[in-house]
N, C-alpha and C positions, 0 to 999 in steps of 0.2 A: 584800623585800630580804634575801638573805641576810648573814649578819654572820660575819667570821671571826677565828678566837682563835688567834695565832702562840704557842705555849706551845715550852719547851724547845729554841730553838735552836744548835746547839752552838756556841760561837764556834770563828771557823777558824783552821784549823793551820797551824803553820809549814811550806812547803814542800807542802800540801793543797792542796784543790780551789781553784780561783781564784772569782768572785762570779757569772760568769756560766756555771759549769758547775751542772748539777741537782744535786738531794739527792732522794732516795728517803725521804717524807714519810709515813706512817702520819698518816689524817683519820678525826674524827666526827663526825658528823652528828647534829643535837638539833631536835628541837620546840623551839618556843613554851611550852613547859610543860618544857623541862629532860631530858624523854626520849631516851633514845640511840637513833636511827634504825638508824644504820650505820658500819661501822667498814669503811676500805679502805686500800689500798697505791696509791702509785704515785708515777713520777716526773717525772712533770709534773702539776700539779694541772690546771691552768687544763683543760687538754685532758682528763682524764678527768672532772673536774664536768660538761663538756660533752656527753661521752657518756654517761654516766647521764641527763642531762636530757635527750636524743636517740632514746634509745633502751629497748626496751622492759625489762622484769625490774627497771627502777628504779624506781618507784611509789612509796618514801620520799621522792623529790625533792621533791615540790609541797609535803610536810608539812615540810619543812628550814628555820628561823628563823638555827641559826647551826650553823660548823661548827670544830672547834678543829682545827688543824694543826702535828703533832711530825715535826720534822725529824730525821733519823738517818744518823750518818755511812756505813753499809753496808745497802745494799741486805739483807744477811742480819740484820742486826739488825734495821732495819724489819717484815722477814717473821715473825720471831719475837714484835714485839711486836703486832703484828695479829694473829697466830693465836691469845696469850693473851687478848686485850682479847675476841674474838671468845668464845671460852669462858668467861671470866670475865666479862664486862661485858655477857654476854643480851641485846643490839642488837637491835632487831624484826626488821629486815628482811634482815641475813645468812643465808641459807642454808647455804651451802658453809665447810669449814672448823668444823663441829660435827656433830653425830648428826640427825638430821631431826626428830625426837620434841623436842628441845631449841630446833631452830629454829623449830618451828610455837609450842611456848610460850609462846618471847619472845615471838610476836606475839601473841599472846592476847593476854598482859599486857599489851604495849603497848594494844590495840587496848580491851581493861577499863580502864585509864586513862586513856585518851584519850576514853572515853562517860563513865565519872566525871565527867571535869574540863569537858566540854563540852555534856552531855545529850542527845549524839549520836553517832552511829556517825561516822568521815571519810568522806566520800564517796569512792568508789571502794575502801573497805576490802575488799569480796566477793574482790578477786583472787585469796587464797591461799583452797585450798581449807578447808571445814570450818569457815568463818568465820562461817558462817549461824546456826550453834547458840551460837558464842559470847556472844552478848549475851544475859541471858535463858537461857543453857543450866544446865547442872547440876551446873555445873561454878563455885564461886567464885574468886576474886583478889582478892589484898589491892590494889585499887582509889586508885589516886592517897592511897597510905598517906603 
């Protein structure tokens, strides 16, 4: 069961959006262990949770315990605050929206805290490449510090 955390909704405005028009929501996605999976945009939730679960390149999904969702009045605001979150907050499984060398990283570290905390690799971690050497490689992380 995933669990979700409504944080920051703006109250509405006078003469604004009415309750049954969308809001452009910036979400993230955590483990079981508090780790940030994924950070994304969009303005319907219910229907993109549904395609990530659906569809391939989402591999964070199965590992998702809860996921927090910030509501923002403009779709440009939204966008701004997922690109920072995206570079500031090193999410495992973001690709896009950072340097590649940055994105493989996060997932190292995720991927060393998550054998930390478990005694094991998650199944199905091999997808990104170069994941092979990470457990055991030559490389340390400060490990479910």
């Amino acid at each position: 069961m995933i669990h979700l955390a409504y944080v920051a909704l703006p109250p509405g405005r006078p003469g604004g959006r009415s309750v049954t028009e969308r809001f452009t929501v910036v979400y993230r996605a955590y483990d079981r262990f508090n780790l940030l999976l994924y950070v994304g945009i969009t303005g319907n939730f219910v229907v993109r949770l549904s395609s990530h679960a659906e569809g391939s390149g989402s591999e964070w999904v199965g590992y998702v315990d809860w996921i927090e969702i910030k509501r923002y009045a403009t779709r440009a605001e939204a966008l701004a605050a997922e690109a920072t979150a995206i570079l500031d907050e090193d999410p495992a499984f973001n690709i896009r929206g950072r340097p590649r060398e940055q994105s493989e990283q996060a997932f190292r570290d995720w991927l060393h805290r998550h054998s930390a905390l478990t005694g094991h690799n998650p199944p199905g971690a091999g997808w990104w490449q170069d994941t092979e050497e990470v457990i055991g490689g030559p490389r340390e992380c400060e490990a479910a510090a």
